[in-house]
N, C-alpha and C positions, 0 to 999 in steps of 0.2 A: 482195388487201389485206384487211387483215381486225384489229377492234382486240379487248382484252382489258380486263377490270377485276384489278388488280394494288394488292393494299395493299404499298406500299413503304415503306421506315424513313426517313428520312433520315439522310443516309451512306450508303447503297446495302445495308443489310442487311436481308434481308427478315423483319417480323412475324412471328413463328408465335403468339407470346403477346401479347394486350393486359395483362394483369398485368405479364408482364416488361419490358415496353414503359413501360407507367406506372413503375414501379418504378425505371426507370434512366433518366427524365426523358425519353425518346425521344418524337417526336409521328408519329402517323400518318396517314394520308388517303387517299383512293381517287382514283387519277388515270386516264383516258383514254392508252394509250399504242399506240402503231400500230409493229406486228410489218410487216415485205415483206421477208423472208426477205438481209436485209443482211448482206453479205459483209465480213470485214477481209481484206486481201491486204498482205503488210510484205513491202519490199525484192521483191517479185515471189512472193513464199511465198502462200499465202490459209493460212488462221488456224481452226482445228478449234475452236471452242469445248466440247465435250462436253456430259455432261450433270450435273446437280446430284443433291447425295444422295438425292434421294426416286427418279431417273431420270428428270425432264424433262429436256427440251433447252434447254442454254443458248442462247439471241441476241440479240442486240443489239436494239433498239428505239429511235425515234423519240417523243419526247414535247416539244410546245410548240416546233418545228420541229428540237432538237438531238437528237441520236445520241447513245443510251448505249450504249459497249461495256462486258463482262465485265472487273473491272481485272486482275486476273489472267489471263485470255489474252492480254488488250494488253501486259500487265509482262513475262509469259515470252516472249514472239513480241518482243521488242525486248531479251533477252536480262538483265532487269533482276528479279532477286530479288524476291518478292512476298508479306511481310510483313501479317497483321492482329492489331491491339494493340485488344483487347477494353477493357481498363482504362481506356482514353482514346477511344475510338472511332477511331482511326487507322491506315490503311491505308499503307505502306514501300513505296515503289518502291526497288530497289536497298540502298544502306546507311542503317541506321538511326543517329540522330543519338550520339555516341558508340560506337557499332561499331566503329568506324574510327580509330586515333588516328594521326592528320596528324603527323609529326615538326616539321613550320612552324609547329605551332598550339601547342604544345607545350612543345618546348624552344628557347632562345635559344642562337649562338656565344656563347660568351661570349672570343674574341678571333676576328677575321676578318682578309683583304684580298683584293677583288676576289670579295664574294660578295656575288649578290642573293636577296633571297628573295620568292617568292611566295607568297602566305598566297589561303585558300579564299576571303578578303571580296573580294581584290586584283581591279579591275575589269582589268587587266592580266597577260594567259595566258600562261603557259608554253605553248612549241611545241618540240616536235623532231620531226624526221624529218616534217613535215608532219602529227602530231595536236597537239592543243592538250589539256596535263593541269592538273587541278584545282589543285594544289600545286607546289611544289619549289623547286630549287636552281640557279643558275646561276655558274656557279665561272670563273674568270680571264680573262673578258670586258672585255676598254677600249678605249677608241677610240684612233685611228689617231694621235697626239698624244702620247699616252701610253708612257713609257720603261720604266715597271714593269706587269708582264703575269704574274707571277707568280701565283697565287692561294692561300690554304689560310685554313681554318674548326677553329676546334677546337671543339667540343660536350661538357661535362660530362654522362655519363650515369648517374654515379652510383650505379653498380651494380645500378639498378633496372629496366634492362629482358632481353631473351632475346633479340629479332632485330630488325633492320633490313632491310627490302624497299623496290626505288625498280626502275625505269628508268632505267637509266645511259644514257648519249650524249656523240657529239659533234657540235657546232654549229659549224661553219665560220663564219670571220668575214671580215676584210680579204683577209690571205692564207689557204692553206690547208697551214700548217707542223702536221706532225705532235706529238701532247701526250700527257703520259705524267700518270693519275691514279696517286697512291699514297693508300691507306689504311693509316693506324696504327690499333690498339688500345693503350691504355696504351703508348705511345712504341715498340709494336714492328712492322713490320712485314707489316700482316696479306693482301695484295692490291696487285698492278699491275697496272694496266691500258691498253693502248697503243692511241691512237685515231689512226686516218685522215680524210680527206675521206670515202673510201667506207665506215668504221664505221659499220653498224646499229646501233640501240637494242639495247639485251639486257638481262634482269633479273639483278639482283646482291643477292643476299642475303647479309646479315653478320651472324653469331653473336657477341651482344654481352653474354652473360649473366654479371654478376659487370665488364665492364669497367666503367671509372670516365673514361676519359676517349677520344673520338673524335677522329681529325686526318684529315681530306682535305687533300689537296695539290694540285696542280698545277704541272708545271714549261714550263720552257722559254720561250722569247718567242715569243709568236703572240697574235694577236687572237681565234685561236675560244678556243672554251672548254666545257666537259664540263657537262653539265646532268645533274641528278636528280629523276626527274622520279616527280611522286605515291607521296613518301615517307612508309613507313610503320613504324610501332614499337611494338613491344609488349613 
């Protein structure tokens, strides 16, 4: 065991200049931190930190009893993109805020029946196939009560987008009667897709450049219903 004298920035970037430090409002201090050679180990993997430009060896450290790991070995060993925004002092795990445009966040049907939607705030997840996605779609789902089981969405898009990516599925319900999605572009038929009980998820991309209007459907009478799940549009 053995400690170190280490000027750190706060936000985890380390000093080289006290001018540049001053300059960009940053405060700096000298802390006590205790190095014992700490391992990260993810999902049964252990976690290579490397070394830093100059060629020390990155590790993890121990200060005021918590563990700091490197964000960036922790962000890639957990699979999750690793972003620093200098301009703001901000560090991105994964997607950056507008990166990403959510078709839920977005655009409204603007005519439905037998559609919910789940938006990013929504304390309530979308699931299929046993994961649980940020956003999406749940299309011709009712209860056991209910005579009309039908479902479809239409969405104005105005010609302003190029493609649409989601996770398509199907979610079994009451019974497990088989259900046929159809997608139109501008009233024509662009995609069928016929789900089972035993359908996997699979990704579906749809070329929407210059169209103006989307129609999902569903038919048939059954209580499951076809999910879309963490839809995306650009």
């Amino acid at each position: 065991m053995k400690k170190k004298k280490l000027a750190l920035l706060v936000g985890l970037i380390l000093i080289i200049s006290t001018v540049t430090a001053f300059a960009t409002g940053a405060v700096t201090k000298n802390i006590d931190v205790l190095y014992n050679n700490i391992k990260l180990v993810v999902d049964g993997k252990p976690i290579e930190f490397g070394e830093d430009s100059a060629g020390n060896k990155i590790e993890p450290f121990i200060y005021n009893g918590t563990t700091y790991l490197p964000v960036r070995a922790v962000g890639e060993a957990i699979g999750k993109k690793v972003d620093w925004d200098g301009s703001n002092q901000t560090v991105y795990l994964g997607e950056k805020p507008g990166e990403v445009n959510y078709m839920t966040e977005i655009i409204e049907p603007y005519d439905k029946h037998r559609l919910d939607t789940y938006k990013l705030n929504d304390t309530e997840k979308l699931e299929l196939a046993g994961k649980t996605y940020k956003t999406g779609y749940r299309l011709g789902h009712t209860d056991r009560d209910s005579l009309d089981r039908i479902g479809y969405a239409y969405f104005n898009l105005d010609g302003k987008y190029s493609e649409i990516e989601c996770i398509v599925g199907y979610k079994p319900g009451y019974n497990s009667v088989d259900r046929t999605l159809n997608i139109y572009l501008d009233g024509k038929l662009f995609k069928t897709i016929d789900f089972t009980r035993d359908s996997m998820p699979e990704k579906l991309t749809i070329p929407v450049s210059g169209v103006l209007q989307l129609k999902l459907e569903v038919d048939k009478d059954a209580y499951s219903s076809v999910i879309f799940a963490d839809v995306t549009i650009k």
